[in-house]
N, C-alpha and C positions, 0 to 999 in steps of 0.2 A: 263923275261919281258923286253920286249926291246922299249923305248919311241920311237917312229917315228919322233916327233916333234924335240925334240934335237936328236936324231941320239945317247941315249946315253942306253948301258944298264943297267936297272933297277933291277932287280933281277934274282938271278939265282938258282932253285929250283934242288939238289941233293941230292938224294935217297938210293949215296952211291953204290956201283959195285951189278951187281946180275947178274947170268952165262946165260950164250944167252940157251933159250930154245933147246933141241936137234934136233927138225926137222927143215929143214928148212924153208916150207910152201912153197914153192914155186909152183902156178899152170899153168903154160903156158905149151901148148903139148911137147916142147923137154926135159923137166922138170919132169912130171908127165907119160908117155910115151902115146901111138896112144890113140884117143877116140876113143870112141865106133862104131864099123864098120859092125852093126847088126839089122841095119834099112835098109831099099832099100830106093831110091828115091822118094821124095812127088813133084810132077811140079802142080806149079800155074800157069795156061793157061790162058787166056784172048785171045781169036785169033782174035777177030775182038776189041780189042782196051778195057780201061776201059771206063765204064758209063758216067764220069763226064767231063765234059767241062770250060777251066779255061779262063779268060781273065786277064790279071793282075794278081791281088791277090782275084778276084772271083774267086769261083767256084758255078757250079749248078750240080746239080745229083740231080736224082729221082724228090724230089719236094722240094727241099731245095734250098737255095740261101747263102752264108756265105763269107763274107770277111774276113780277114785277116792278122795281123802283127807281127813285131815282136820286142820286146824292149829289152835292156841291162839288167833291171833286172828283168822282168816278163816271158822273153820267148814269147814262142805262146798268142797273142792277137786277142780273136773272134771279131767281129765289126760286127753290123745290121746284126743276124743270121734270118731268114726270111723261110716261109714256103709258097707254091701254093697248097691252098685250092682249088680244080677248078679252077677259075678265078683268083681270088683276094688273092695277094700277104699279107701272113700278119706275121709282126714283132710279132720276140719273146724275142729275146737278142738284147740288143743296144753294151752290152761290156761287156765282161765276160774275167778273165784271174786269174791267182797265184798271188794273192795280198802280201802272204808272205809265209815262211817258215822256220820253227825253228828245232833243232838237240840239244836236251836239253840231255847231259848226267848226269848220277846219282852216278859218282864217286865223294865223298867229299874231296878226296885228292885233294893237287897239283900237279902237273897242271892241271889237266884233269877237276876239277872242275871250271876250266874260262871254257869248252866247252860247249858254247850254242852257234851254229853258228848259225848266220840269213842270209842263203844261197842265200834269193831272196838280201833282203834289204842291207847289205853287203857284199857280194860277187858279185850278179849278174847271176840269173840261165841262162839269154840267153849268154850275157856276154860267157861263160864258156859251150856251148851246144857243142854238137859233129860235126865233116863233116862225115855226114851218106855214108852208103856203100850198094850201090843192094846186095842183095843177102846172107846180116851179118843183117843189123837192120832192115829192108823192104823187103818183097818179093810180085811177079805179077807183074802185072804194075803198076808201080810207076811215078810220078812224082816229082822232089827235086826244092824246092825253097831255092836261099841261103838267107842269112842274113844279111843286110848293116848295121853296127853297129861304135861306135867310139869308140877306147882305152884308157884309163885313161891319157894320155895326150892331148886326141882331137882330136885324128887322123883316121882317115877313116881306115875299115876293113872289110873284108867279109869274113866270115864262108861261107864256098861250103856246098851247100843240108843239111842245116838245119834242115828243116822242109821237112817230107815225107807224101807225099798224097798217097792212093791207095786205095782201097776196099777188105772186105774180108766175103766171107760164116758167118755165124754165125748160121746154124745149122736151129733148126724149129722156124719158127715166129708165124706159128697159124696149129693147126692139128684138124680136128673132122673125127669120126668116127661114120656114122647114124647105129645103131648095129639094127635095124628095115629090112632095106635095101641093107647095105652091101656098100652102098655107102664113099670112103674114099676121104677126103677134104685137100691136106697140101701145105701152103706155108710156103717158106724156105724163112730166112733171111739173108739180106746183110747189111752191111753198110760201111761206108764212117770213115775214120781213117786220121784225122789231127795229125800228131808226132813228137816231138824234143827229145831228149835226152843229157842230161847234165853232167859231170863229175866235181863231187866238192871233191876233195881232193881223198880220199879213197872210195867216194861212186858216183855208178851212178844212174840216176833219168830217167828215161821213163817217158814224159808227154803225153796223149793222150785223144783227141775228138772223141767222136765217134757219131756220125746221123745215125741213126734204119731207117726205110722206115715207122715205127708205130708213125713217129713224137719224140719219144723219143730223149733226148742227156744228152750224160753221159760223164763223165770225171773220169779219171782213172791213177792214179799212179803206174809208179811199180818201186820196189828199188830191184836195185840189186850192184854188185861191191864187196870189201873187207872189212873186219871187221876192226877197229881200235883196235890196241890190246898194251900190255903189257907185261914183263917179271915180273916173279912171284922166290921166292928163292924156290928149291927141297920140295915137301911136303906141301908145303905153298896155301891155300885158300885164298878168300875175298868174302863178303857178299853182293857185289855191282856189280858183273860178273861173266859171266861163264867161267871156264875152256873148252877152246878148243883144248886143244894139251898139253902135259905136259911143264909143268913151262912157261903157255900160256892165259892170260886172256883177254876177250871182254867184257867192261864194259856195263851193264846198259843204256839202252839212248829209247830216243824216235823220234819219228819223224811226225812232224804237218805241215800242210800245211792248209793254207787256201784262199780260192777262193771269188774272188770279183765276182758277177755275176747284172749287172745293167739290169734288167727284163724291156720289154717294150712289154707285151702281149696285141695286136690289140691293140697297143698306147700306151700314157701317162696314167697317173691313176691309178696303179695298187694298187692293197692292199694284204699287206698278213694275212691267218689265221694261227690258229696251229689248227689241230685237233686229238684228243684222243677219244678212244675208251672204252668207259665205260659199263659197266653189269649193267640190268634194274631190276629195285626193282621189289622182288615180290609182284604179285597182276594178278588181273582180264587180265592186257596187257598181262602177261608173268607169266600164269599157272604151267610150266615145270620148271622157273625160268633158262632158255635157253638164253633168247635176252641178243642181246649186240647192241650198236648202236654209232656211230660216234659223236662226239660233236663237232663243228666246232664253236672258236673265235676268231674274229679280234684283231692283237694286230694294236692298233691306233696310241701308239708313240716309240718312240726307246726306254723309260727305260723296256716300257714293252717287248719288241720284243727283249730283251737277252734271251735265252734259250737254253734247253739241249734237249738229246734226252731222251728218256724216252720208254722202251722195255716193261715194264708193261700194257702201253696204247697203246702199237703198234702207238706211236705220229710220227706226219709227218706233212709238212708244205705245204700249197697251195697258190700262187700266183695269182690272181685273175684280173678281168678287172671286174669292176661292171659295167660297160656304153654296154657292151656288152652279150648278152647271145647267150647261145647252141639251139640246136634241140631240150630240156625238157624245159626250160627257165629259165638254171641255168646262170650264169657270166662263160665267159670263163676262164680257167685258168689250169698252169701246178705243177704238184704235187713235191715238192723236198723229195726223197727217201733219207734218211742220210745215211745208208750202215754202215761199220764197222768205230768204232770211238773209242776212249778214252780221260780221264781227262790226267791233269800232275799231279806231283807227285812234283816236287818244291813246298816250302812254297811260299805263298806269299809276304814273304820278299826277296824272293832269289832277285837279280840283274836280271835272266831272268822274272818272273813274272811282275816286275816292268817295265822293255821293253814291254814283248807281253804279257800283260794283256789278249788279245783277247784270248789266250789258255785255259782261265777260262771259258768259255761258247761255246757252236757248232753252235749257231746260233744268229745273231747281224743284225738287221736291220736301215738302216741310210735313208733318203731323199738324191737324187742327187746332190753333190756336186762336181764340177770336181777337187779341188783341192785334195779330200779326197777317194785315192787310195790304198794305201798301208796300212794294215793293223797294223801296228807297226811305222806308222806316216812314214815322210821321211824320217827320218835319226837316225836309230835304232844303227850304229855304235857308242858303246863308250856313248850311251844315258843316261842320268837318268831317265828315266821313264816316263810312264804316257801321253806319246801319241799317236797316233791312233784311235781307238776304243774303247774304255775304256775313252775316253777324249772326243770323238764324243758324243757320246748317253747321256753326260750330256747335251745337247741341248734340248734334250726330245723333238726334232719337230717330225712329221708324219711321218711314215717308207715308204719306197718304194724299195731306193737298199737292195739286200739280201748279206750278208756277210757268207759264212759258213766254218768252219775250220773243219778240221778233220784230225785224229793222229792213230798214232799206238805205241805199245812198244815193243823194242826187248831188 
């Protein structure tokens, strides 16, 4: 443990000699020998140019409109993401981006039990993003925006190609087949791929936007890079990791992220519901005792707008505009799919809990506050707890921005 303030070291945690593992790990191709040389060639053509047209930090494609930035610790920032309806331009996102990000491991020893990095909040995921390469992290036509950023002294810097734009196939968008007439119906989908990628210690982070042509926009992680490991004495297990190589463990950990998304569907106003899907009593309605039917509630203020996902009711959240309706003359509004998720596994006393309380619940709704971005408050480094979200929502005003975190465990 080494104080930064006095420059002095504070403690020194040793475990005592234990024999280097016998492989080496080592995977780079002069290392490992040729990869695999048993595919042919895949070419991404584009001959007449890609779809989208940028000016600045716009872009338009298809019927989308989307700006765009980028910060030291959020990465990629969406700004007034917009759709063309026919005519009329209409707002959906005012600001959406990685509010935070936590790496909570589940080794109780020392040291490894101080590891709960907060990647965004302390470190910095753009801070620390890659200079992308055609043809290794992007393929087609590509376009790279770099990244003007400042270094922890204050100093001006630019990350080259950053952020990778391009479009890619996605296979079928809508298929029917009239088995009457023989008549076959299919469009194929494309969309549009906003990307950074970040290297934080031993692991790297793919962040990526994606715009469907069906209106949809999804956001997607992928982790990939090296495991964090440990030497183990001959023989020797532990119940907090797996063995991956002899006298070789990779501890327990998880990995949460959560996304700030400031909704501004056809305007100001927005409300959101939860709705679960309930089975109808039986009786006279539901003879076979078959029906199921959707239940749709407004949560009205933030204590009640903490919530989980729930697979039993197949729950899912909707985003609404009540000043506005559809073609039936419902409220417009866009549906949030939560996808794969998990709780932590920290007590609530741990030191991480007490930081990012938000990890306790997948869904957290607050009113627009521009101070109130970051999901584990501003300054999660070294904290005692208990700001952020978890400190917001005793406000208990009206919901509007959507908070949603979501994790995985490896």
């Amino acid at each position: 443990m080494f104080d930064l303030n006095r420059l002095r070291v504070m403690k020194v945690v040793d475990k005592g000699p234990v024999p280097l593992p016998p492989l080496d790990g080592n995977y780079t191709p002069d290392k490992v020998g040729p990869l695999r040389t048993d595919l042919k060639p895949l070419e991404i053509v584009q001959p007449e140019g890609p779809s989208f047209t940028i000016n600045g930090h716009e872009i338009n494609w298809q019927k989308w409109k989307i700006r765009f930035g980028f910060t030291s610790r959020e990465g990629l920032v969406l700004h007034t993401v917009s759709y063309l309806d026919k005519d009329e331009l209409r707002p959906i996102l005012y600001r959406a981006s990685l509010s935070e990000m936590v790496v909570p491991y589940g080794d109780p020893t020392a040291p490894v039990n101080r590891n709960n990095a907060f990647d965004a909040g302390e470190y910095g995921i753009g801070a620390l993003a890659n200079a992308l390469e055609l043809g290794c992290d992007c393929l087609g036509e590509i376009k790279y925006f770099s990244a003007n950023l400042v270094d922890g002294e204050g100093n001006a810097i630019v990350i080259k190609n950053a952020v990778c734009l391009h479009e890619e196939d996605f296979g079928i968008l809508w298929k029917h087949t009239d088995w009457r007439t023989g008549q076959v119906e299919v469009r194929r989908s494309r969309r549009l791929v906003l990307s950074s990628i970040s290297t934080v210690g031993n692991y790297e982070y793919g962040f990526f936007w994606y715009f469907y042509q069906d209106g949809t926009i999804q956001f997607e992680v992928k982790l990939t890079g090296i495991l964090h490991t440990q030497a183990l004495e001959p023989g020797e297990r532990v119940p907090y990791g797996n063995l991956i190589a002899p006298q070789l463990v990779a501890a327990h950990h998880q990995h949460f992220f959560n996304v700030r998304m400031d909704m501004m569907i056809d305007g100001v106003g927005n409300s959101i519901y939860e709705v679960n899907t309930s089975s109808m009593p039986p009786g006279p309605d539901n003879p076979y005792e078959n029906g199921f039917i959707p239940v749709s509630t407004q949560l009205t203020t933030e204590t009640e707008a903490v919530r989980d996902m729930d697979i039993r009711s197949s729950r899912y959240w909707k985003i609404v505009n009540p000043g506005k309706k559809n073609h039936v003359g419902d409220p417009v509004g866009y549906k949030l799919f939560p996808g794969e998720n998990a709780f932590p596994f920290a007590s609530d006393n741990s030191s991480l809990i007490k930081r990012a309380g938000f990890l306790k619940h997948h869904l957290w709704c607050t009113p627009y506050r521009a101070e109130e971005k970051y999901a584990s408050g501003d300054y999660p480094n070294q904290h005692a707890g208990g700001a952020g979200l978890s400190s917001w929502v005793q406000l208990n005003s009206v919901t509007s921005v959507t908070h949603f975190s979501f994790g995985a465990a490896a």
